[in-house]
C-alpha positions in Angstrom: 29.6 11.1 29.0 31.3 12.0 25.4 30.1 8.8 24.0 26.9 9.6 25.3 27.2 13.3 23.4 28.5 11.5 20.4 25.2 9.3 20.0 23.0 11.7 20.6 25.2 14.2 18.1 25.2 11.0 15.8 21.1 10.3 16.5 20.4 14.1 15.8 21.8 14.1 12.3 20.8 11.3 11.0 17.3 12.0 12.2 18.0 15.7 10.6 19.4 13.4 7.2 16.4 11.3 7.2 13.7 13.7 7.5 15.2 16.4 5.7 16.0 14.2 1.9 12.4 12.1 2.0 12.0 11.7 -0.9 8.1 13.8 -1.2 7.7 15.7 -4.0 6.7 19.2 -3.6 3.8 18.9 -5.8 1.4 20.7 -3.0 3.2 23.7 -4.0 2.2 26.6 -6.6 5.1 27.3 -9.3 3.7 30.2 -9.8 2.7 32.0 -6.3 4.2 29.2 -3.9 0.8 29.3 -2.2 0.0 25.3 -0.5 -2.2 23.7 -3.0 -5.7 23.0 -1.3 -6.3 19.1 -0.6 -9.4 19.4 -2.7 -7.9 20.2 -5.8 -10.3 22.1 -7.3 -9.1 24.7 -9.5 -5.5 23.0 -9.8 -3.5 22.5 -12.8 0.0 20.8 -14.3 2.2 21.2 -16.7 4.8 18.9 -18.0 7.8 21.2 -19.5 11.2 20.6 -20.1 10.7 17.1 -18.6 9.7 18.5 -15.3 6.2 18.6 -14.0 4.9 22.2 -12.3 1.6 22.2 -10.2 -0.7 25.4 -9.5 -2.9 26.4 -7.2 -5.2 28.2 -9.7 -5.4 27.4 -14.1 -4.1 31.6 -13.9 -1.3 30.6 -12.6 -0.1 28.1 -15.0 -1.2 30.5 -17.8 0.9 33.2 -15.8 3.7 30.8 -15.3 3.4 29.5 -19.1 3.7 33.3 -20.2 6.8 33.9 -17.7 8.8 30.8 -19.4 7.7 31.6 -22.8 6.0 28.2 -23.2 3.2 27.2 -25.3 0.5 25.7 -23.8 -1.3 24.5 -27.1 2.3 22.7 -27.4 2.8 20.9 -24.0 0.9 18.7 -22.2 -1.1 20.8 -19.4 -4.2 18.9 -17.2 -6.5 20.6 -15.0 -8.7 19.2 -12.5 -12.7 19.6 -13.4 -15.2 20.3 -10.9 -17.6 18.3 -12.5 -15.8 15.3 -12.8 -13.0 15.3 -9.8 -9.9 14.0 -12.2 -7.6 15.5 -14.2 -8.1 15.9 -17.9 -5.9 17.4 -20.9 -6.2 21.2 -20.3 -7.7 22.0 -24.2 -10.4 19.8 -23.4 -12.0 21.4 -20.1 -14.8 23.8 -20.6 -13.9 26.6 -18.4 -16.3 29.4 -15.9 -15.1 32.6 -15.9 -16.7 33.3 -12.4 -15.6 31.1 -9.8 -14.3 31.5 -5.9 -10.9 30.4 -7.1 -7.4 30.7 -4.7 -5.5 33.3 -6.5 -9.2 35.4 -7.7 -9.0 34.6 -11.3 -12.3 32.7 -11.3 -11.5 30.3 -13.8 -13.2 26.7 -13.3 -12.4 23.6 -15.3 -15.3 21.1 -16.0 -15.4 17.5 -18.6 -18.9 18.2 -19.6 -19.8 21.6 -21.3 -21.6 24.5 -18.8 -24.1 26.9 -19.8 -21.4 30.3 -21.4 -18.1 28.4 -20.5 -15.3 29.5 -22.9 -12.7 27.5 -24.2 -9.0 27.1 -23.3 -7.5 29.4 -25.4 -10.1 31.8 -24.8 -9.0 31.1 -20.8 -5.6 32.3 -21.9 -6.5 35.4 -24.2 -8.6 36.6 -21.1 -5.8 36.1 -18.5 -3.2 37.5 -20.0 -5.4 40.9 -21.0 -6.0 40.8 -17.3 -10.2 40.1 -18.5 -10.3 37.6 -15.1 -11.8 38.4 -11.7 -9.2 39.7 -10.0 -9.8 42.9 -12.2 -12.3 44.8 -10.5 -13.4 46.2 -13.3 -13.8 43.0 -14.8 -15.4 41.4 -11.3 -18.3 44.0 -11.1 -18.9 43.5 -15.1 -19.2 39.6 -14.6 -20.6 39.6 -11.6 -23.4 41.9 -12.3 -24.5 40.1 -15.3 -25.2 36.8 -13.1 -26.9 38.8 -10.2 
């Protein structure tokens, strides 16, 4: 009977050692909000800092997170995944929609090929920092009403 206890006590933790240290990387989580990043990928981002990679959930968040670790993100390599396109491309180089069903309500969209009044990267990053994205309400009804 206590060798019996001692295998399964043995069994249980390295089942608990095994499972616990795989070795997945957490890259289905947000840096930023911590939210599970949707299988589909659209509206996700990265960022390579400090020789360690940080996914998002929504292109607000990296800026957010960016802001946060006083990072530049005309000085680090960032990618976003376009809706156009389905891949990841060099963040600068996205044309973006400001008015998008995105997961955190920013509304920012990343596409390869341009879109009729997309805005530019850094003009992605002036907007969500002023808090001009739409999760303002203010900001929401303005956009929104001009594509009704």
């Amino acid at each position: 009977m206590k060798g019996f206890k001692l295998s399964v006590l043995i069994f249980t933790s390295l089942l608990t050692f095994f499972g616990c240290s795989s070795p997945k990387i957490l890259s289905d989580i947000c840096s930023t909000c911590n939210m599970h990043i949707n299988d589909s990928k659209l509206h996700t981002a990265s960022l390579d800092a400090k020789n360690s990679i940080h996914y998002f959930d929504d292109i607000g968040c990296m800026i957010l997170f960016a802001k946060k670790n006083q990072l530049d993100l005309n000085q680090i390599e960032s990618k976003v995944f376009t809706n156009d396109t389905k891949r990841y491309i060099n963040s600068s180089k996205a044309y973006y929609t400001t008015y998008e069903n995105t997961p955190m309500g920013y509304g920012f969209s990343a596409y390869e090929k341009e879109q009729p009044d997309a805005i530019n990267f850094d003009k992605v990053i002036i907007n969500m920092l002023r808090g001009e994205h739409m999760a303002n309400p203010k900001i929401r009804k303005l956009i929104l009403g001009s594509k009704v």
